[in-house]
N, C-alpha and C positions, 0 to 999 in steps of 0.2 A: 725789318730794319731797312735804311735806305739803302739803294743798291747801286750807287754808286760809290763806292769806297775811295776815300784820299788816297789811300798805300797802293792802288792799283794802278789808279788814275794818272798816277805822279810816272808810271810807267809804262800805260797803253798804248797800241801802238797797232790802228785798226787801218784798210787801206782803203782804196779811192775807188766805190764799185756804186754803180745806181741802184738805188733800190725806185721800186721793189725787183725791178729782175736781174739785177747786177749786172748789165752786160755792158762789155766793153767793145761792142763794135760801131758804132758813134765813132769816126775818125774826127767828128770835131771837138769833141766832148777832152775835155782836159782831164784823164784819169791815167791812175798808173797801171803798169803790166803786171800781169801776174804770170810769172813764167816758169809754167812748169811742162814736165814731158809725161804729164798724165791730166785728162781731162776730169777725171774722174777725180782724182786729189784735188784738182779748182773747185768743182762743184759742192766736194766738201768741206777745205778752207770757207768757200764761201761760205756757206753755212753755217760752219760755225763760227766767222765773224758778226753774221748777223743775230746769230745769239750771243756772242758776247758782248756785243753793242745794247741787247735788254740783258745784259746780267744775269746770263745764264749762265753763269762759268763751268759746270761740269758737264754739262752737253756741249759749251763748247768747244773744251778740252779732248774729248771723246773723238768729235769731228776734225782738229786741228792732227790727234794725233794720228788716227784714219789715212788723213791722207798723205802725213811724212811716212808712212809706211809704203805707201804709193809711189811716193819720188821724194826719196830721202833728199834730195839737193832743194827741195820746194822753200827757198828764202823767207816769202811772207809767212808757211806754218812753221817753220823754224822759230821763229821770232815771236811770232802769237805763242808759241810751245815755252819760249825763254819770259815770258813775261805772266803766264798761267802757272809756274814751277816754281820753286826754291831750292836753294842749294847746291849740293854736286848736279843735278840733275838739271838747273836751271841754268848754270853758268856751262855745260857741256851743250843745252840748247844755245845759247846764246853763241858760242866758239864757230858751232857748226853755222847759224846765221850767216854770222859777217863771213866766214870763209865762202859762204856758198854763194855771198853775192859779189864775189869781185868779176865774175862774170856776167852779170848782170843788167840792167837798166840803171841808168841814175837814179830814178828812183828809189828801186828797191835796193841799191846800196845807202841810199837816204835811209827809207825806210829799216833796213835791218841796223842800223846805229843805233836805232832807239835800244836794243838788247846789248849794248857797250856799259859793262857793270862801272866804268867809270862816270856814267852821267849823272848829273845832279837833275831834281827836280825842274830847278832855271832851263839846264840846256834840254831835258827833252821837252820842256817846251816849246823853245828855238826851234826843234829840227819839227814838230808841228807847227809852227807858223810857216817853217820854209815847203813841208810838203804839202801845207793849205794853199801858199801861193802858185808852187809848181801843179798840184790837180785841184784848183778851184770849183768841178763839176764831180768832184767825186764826194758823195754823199756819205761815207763813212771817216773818210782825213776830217770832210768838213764837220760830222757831229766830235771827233776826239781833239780836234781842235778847240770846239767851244766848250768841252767840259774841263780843258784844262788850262783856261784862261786861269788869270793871278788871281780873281776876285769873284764873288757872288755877283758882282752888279756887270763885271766884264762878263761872263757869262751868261748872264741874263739878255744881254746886249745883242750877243753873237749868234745867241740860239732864237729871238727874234730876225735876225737879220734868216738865218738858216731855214727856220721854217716858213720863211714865204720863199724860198726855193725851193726846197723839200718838204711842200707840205705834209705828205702822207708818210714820211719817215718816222714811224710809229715812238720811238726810242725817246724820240726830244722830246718827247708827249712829258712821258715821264718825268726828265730833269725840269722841264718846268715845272708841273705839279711839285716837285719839291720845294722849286725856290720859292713858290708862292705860297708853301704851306711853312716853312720855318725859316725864311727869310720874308717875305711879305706879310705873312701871316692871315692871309686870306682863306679862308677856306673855301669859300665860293668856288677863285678862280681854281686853286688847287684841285676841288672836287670835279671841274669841268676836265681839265687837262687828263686826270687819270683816267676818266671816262673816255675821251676820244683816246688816250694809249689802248685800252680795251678793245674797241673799235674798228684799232685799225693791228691789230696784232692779238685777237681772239683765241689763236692757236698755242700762244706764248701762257709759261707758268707765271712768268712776272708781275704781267700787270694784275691780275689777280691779287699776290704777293701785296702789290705794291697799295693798291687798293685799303686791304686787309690792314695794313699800315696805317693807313688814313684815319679809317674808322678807330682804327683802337686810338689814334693819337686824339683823335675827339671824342675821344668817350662813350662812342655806339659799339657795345661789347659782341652785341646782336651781328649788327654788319660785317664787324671785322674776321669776327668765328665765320660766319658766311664764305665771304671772299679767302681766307687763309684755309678754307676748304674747298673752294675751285680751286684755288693753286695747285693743292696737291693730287685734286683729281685729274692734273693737266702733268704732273710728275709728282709722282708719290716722296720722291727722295729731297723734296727742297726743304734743307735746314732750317732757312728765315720762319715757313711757315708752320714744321713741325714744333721750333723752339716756341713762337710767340702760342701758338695752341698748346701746349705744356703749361707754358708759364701761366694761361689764362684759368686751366684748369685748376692749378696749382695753387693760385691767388683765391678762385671762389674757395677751396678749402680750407684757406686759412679764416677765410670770413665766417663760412658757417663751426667752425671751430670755437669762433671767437661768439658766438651766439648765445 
């Protein structure tokens, strides 16, 4: 299935780090801080922000929670924790967020609002357009900003503008490949895009995943079995690829049934 999800999207809330090495020491570079008292918690927020950006969510999660174990006050995995969770559990991430950043940077008191259970869809919007203009060099604001523009074609716009800055940001590979497969309807370019997501992010279960998608959505049974089986040789646990290889299983059985 596609992996970027509306219900998540409408709440994401990824921050301002270079890929590929994320580093914020570039004093010119317009990115936010990430301020913690374990370096070791950075390196793994970071990480699993950069898997959450290809929709890895439960390696994300793994990683995000890692390092609030590290420095429970750490604002940005607070907030990635409030926006990976539901529930008592999510809204206790969230509490601890916003308390942890009133000492903080403006940004990451920016940033931790997005985990404010009163926002709507519109305003966490707003606070990515506001933390797009405040770190315009930060590679990860700027991909959650273009996916959660109002429209397919806002989006399409923003993630053209994005990747001739970033061109090797493997991620936007992806969301293009989908707008051109079920908003454009191209398969061409669709097919080209999830190849260079591959390419440049070989080590991820996604593009795989995401691939695997492709082909079943065209009709290549062959391919997609293919690709939804590198997936899971890249993590054996990914749902999308165990469910769509069940069901494909499941469908040839009805057919020879029906014989």
């Amino acid at each position: 299935m596609r992996k970027i999800i509306v219900s998540i999207l409408s709440m994401l809330f990824l921050t301002a780090i270079a890929i590929p090495s994320f580093s914020q020491k570039k004093s010119e570079a317009k990115t936010m801080t990430w301020t913690s008292s374990s370096k070791e918690a950075k390196e793994l927020a970071q990480t699993g922000a950069g898997r959450l950006m290809n929709a890895e969510f439960a390696l994300a999660y793994q990683d995000f929670l890692a390092a609030v174990k590290l420095d429970p006050d750490f604002t940005v995995a607070l907030t990635f924790l409030s926006n990976l969770t539901t529930g008592a559990t999510q809204k206790s991430y969230a509490q601890r967020a916003l308390k942890s950043s009133a000492n903080k940077t403006e940004g990451e008191k920016l940033f931790a609002s997005i985990a404010d259970e009163k926002n709507t869809r519109e305003s966490r919007r707003e606070i990515w357009s506001k933390l797009h203009t405040m770190f315009p060099d930060g590679s990860m604001i700027g991909h959650f900003y273009v996916v959660t523009r109002a429209t397919p074609d806002e989006q399409f716009a923003a993630a053209q503008d994005y990747i001739k800055k970033f061109p090797n940001a493997a991620a936007m590979y992806n969301n293009l490949a989908y707008y051109y497969l079920n908003e454009k309807k191209d398969n061409v370019k669709a097919k080209e895009n999830f190849e260079k997501y591959i390419s440049l992010y070989p080590e991820g279960y996604n593009p795989y995943d995401s691939m695997g998608e492709f082909y079943l959505l065209t009709g290549d049974m062959e391919n997609s079995k293919k690709y939804y089986s590198l997936s899971l040789e890249k993590y054996p646990f990914n749902e999308s690829s165990i469910t769509a290889l069940q069901k494909m299983e499941d469908d040839k059985k009805k057919m020879e049934a029906k014989k």
